[in-house]
N, C-alpha and C positions, 0 to 999 in steps of 0.2 A: 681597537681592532680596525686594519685597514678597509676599507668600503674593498670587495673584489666584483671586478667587471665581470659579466659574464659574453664574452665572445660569441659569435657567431661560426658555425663549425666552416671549414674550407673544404670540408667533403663535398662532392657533388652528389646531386640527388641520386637516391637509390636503381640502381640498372641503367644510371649514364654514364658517360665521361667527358673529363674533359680533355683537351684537345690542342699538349703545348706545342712549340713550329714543329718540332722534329713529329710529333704526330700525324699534325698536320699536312708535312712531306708526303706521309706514308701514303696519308689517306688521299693525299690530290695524285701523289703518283698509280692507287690502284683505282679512282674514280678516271684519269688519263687514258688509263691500259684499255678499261672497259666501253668509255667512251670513242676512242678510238676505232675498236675492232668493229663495233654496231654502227657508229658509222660508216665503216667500210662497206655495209650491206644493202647502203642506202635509205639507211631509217633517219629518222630524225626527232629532236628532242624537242620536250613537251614541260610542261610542269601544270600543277593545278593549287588550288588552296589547301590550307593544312588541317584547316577545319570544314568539316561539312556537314549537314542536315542529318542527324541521329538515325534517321526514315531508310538515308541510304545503304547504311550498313543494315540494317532491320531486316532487310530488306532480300539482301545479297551476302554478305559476309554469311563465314561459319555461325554455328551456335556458340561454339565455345568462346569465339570473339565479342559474340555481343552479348552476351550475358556475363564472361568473366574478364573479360582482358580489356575493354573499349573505354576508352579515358571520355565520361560524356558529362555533360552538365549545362544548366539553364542561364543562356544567356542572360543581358539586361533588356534585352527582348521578351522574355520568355518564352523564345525558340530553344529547342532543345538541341545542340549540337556534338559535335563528336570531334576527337582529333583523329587524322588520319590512320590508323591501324595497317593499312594497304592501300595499294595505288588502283589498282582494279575496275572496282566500281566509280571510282572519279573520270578515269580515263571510260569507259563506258557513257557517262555521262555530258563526256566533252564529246565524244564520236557521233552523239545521239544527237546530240544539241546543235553540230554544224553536216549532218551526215552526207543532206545533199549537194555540198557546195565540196565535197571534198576527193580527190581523185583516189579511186580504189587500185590496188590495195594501198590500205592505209601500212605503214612502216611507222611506229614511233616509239621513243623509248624515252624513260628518265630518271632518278638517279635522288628520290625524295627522300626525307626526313620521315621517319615513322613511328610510333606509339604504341605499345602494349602494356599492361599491366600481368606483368607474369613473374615469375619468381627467375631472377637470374642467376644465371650457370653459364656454362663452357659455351661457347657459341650461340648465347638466348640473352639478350636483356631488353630493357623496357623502352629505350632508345635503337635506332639502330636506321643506318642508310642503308639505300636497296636499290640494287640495278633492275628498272623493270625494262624487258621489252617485249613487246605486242605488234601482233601483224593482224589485220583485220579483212575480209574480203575472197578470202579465198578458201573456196569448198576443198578443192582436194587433199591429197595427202600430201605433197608438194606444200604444203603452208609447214606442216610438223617437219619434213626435212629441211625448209629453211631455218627451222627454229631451233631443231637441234643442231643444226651445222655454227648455228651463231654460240651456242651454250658449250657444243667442244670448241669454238675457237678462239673463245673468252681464256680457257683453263690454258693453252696451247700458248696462247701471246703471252701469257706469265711464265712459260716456260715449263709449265706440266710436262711431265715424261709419259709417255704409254704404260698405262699399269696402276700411274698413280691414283686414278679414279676411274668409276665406272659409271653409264647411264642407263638406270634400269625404267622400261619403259611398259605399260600397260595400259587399256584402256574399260574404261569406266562401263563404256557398253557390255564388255565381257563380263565384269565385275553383277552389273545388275542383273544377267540374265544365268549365272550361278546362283547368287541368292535367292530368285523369285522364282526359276524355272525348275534348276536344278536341286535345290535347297528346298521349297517350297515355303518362301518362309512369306509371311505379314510385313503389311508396310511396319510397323513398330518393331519387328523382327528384324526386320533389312537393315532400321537404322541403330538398333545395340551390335548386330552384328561387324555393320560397318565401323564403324567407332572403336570395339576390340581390332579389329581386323587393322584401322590405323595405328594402333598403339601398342601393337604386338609385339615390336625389338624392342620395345622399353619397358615390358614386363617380365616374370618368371614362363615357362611353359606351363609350370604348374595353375601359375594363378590366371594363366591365357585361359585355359582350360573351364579351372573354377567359374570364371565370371561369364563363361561361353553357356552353362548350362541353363541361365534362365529362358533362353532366347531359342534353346531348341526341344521340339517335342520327342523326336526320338533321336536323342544327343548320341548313341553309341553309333550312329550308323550316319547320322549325316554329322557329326564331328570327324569320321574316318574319311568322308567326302571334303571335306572343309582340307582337310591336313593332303590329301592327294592334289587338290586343288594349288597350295600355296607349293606343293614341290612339285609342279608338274614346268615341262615347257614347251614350246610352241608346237612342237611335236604331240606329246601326250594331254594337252587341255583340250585338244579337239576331240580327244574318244572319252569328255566328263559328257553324259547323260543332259541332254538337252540347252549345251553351248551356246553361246553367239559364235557362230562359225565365220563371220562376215569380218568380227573384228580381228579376231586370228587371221584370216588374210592379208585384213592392212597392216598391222604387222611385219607380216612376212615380206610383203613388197614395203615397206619403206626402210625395212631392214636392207633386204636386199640392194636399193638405191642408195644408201647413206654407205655399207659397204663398198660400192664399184668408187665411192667417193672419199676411200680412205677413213673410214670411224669406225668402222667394223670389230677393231678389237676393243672398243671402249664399249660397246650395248650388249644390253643383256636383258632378255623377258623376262620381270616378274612381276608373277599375278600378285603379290603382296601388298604392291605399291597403290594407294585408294587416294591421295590427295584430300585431306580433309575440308576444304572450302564446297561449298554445298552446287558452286556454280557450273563443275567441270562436267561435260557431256559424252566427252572424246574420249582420243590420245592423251594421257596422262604420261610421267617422267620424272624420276629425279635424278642428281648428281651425285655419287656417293665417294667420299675419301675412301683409300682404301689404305690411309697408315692407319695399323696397328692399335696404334697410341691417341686414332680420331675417326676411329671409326662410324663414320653417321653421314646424314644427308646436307650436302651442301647447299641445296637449292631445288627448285623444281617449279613444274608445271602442265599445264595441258589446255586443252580442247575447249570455250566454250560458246556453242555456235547461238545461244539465247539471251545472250546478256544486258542487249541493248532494248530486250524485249520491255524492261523493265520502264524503260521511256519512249517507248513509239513501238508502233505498230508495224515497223519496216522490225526484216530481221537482217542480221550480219553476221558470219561465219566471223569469229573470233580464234586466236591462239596467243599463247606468252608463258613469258616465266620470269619470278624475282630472286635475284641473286643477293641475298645481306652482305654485308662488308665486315662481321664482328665472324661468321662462318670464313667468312673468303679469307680474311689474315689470317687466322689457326691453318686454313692448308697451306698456306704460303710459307708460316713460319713451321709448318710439321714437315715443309717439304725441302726447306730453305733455297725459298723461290725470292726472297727479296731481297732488293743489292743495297748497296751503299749509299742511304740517301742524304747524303750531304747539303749544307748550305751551299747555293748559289755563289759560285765566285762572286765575291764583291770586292769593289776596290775601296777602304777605307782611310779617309782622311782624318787627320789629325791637327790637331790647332798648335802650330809651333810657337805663336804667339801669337798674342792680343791683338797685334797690331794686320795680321795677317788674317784676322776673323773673315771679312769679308771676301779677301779675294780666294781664301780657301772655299769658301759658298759661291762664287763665281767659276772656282773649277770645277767643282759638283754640279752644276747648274749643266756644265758643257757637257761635262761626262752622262749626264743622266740625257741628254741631249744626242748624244750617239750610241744611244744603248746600253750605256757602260750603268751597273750596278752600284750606286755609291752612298756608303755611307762616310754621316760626316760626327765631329767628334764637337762636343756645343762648348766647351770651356777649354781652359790653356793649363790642365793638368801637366806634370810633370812627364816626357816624350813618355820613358818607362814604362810610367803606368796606363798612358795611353795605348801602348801595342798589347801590352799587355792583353788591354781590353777586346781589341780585336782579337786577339789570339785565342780570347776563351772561346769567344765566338766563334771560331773555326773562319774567321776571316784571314786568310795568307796573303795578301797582299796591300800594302799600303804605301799612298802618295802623300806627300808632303812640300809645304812651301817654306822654305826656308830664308830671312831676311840677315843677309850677310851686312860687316859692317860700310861696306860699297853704298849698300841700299838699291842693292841688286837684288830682285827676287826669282829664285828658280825652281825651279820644280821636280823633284827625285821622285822615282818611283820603285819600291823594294818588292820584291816575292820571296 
C-alpha cells in the first residue's frame, strides 16, 4: 500500500480571508474612497501596533470583548498581551502619550487590521479592516456635526442614494437617566438592562421580554415604561417622567444644523441605539442599510469625553466612529455601488526571441521609466501562447521586438 501524504489544508483560518489581486482591487479601491473623503476634512492618518498590553483593553474595552472575543496570550516575556480588537484605546493612548506637544483639535484617522474571536456570519468575522476616525478637542456639539457630516459623506462618495441608509442617533446621557431616574433601577439593574436593550433586534419580542424580567421589580408597569421609551421621539421622550431634558435638546440643535446642511433626510432619533463599548458618555449613532435583504447596522459611534483619563490626569473631549470594510462591501454589493475594477492597463512584452531577451528588458526599463506599466514575458514561448497569456490576464495591450532578417530591430505595439 502506497505511503499517502497528508497535505496541509489551503483553507484560510477560520473568520479570515484571503485576498487574490482582484480582491485586493476591491479593497484598495474602498480603503481609497474612504481615505480620500476624511482627508478632505483635514484629518490625518495614524497607525499604532497590532499588539498591546492585555491592561489596556481590561481596562476600556466592552466586557464582552474582553472576556469573550480578545485574542490574548503570554508573551516570551511573560507580559500578557493582546491583539488589537479596536483602535480606540490605542489611539487614546497615542493622544495621552504626546498630548501636550500636539495642536488641538486633534483630526486623525486610520484604516487598521483587527481581531476578534466570534463566530462568523454575514457582515461579522474574526479578521476584518476598519475605518476609524477621531476628532479630539472640542466640547461642543459642532465636534458630532463634523462627525456625522464625515460618516454621510463616506456613504455619498460611494455613491449611496438618499434612502439607502439611515443614521440613527442617541445619547447615552438620555439612556442613563431613564434607567436610574425614570426606571429606578440598581447599578446591576442598569447594566442587564442595558445589554438586553443592545441586543433587542437580534432577539424574539417574546424572549426580549422573558429575559427583561429579572432585572425588574415591578415589570408590568415599568416594562410598559421601557416599551413607550423605545417608540417614543424627540418630541414625546421629553414628557417620560424624569428625563434628561438637556440631552433632548442637543439633539434637537444638531439635528437642526446638520439639516440646514443637507442630511436631514438621512437621521433619525432613536432611543434604542446604546452602543455597547462601556466608554461612550455622549452623542451616540449608527448607520443603518436599509435594503431589505441587509437590514442592520453598518457602523457607528459616539461621544467619549474620559478616555484619556485612563493615562493622565488632563482630560480631552473625544468623538469617532469605525466603519468595517466586510459591512461596507454587503451595502455596496446590496446596493451595486461597485464599478468595474479592472486590471491596470499594462503594456506587456513578449520575448520574440532569445536573441531579443535583453533589449526587450531595455524597453521595459524605458517604459517603466515614463510611467508606462510593464510587464515582461521571462522565456521565448511560442508568440501564441504568449498573448495568450496576457489575454487571460486582462492585459490588452502588447509590444513587441521583432529581429527581421535585415537585423533590423523594431518595435510594434498592438491593442
Amino acid at each position: 500500500m502506497e505511503n499517502q501524504k497528508n497535505f496541509l489544508t489551503t483553507a484560510p483560518y477560520k473568520g479570515t480571508r484571503d485576498f487574490y489581486p482582484e480582491d485586493m482591487r476591491l479593497r484598495n479601491w474602498m480603503f481609497s474612497v474612504m481615505r480620500e473623503t476624511v482627508l478632505s476634512f483635514g484629518y490625518e492618518e495614524y497607525d499604532g501596533p497590532i499588539l498591546e498590553s492585555f491592561d489596556l483593553y481590561k481596562a476600556k474595552s466592552g466586557e464582552e470583548i474582553v472576556e469573550r472575543q480578545l485574542y490574548d496570550f503570554i508573551d516570551k516575556g511573560e507580559r500578557r498581551v493582546a491583539i488589537r480588537p479596536e483602535m480606540t484605546p490605542t489611539l487614546a493612548r497615542m493622544v495621552a502619550g504626546n498630548l501636550r506637544n500636539l495642536p488641538k483639535p486633534v483630526r486623525w484617522f486610520s484604516i487598521p487590521n483587527l481581531w476578534r474571536y466570534e463566530q462568523p456570519g454575514k457582515g461579522r468575522l474574526r479578521e476584518h479592516w476598519q475605518l476609524n476616525v477621531d476628532l479630539f478637542g472640542v466640547d461642543s456639539h459642532r465636534a458630532e456635526l463634523e462627525i456625522l457630516l464625515i460618516a454621510d459623506s463616506i456613504l455619498k462618495k460611494f455613491g449611496a442614494p438618499i434612502g439607502s441608509y439611515q443614521i440613527k442617533v442617541s445619547h447615552r446621557k438620555l439612556l442613563d437617566s431613564f434607567l436610574k431616574n425614570s426606571l429606578k433601577l440598581n447599578g446591576d439593574q442598569v447594566h442587564g438592562v442595558s445589554k438586553l436593550l443592545d441586543k433587542k433586534s437580534k432577539i424574539s419580542s417574546e424572549a426580549f421580554e422573558t429575559e427583561m424580567k429579572p432585572f425588574l421589580n415591578n415589570f408590568k408597569e415599568q416594562f410598559s415604561l421601557i416599551e413607550t421609551y423605545l417608540n417614543s421621539n424627540l418630541e414625546t421622550v421629553s414628557k417620560i417622567p424624569e428625563i434628561d431634558t438637556n440631552s433632548v435638546s442637543f439633539i434637537q440643535n444638531l439635528f437642526q444644523e446638520l439639516g440646514e446642511l443637507g442630511i436631514d433626510k438621512q437621521l433619525l432619533f432613536d432611543p434604542s441605539i446604546i452602543r455597547g463599548f462601556d466608554y461612550y458618555t455622549g452623542c451616540i449613532f449608527e448607520v443603518f442599510d436599509t435594503n431589505p435583504e441587509n437590514r442592520r447596522s453598518l457602523y457607528g459611534g459616539g461621544r467619549y469625553d474620559n478616555l484619556i483619563g485612563l493615562f493622565s490626569k488632563e482630560q480631552l473631549s473625544g468623538i469617532g466612529f469605525g466603519l468595517g470594510d466586510v459591512t461596507l462591501k454587503n451595502f455596496l454589493e446590496g446596493h451595486n455601488l461597485i464599478p468595474n475594477l479592472s486590471r491596470e492597463k499594462t503594456i506587456f512584452l513578449p520575448i520574440m526571441d532569445e536573441s531579443l531577451f535583453v533589449d526587450t528588458f531595455k524597453l521595459s526599463k524605458e517604459l517603466r521609466e515614463n510611467e508606462i506599466l510593464t510587464e515582461t514575458m521571462l522565456d521565448s514561448a511560442k508568440i501564441g501562447k504568449q498573448i495568450q497569456i496576457a489575454e487571460k490576464k486582462v492585459i490588452a495591450t502588447y509590444c513587441s521586438l521583432e529581429n527581421r532578417k535585415s537585423a533590423r530591430k523594431r518595435s510594434k505595439l498592438k491593442t
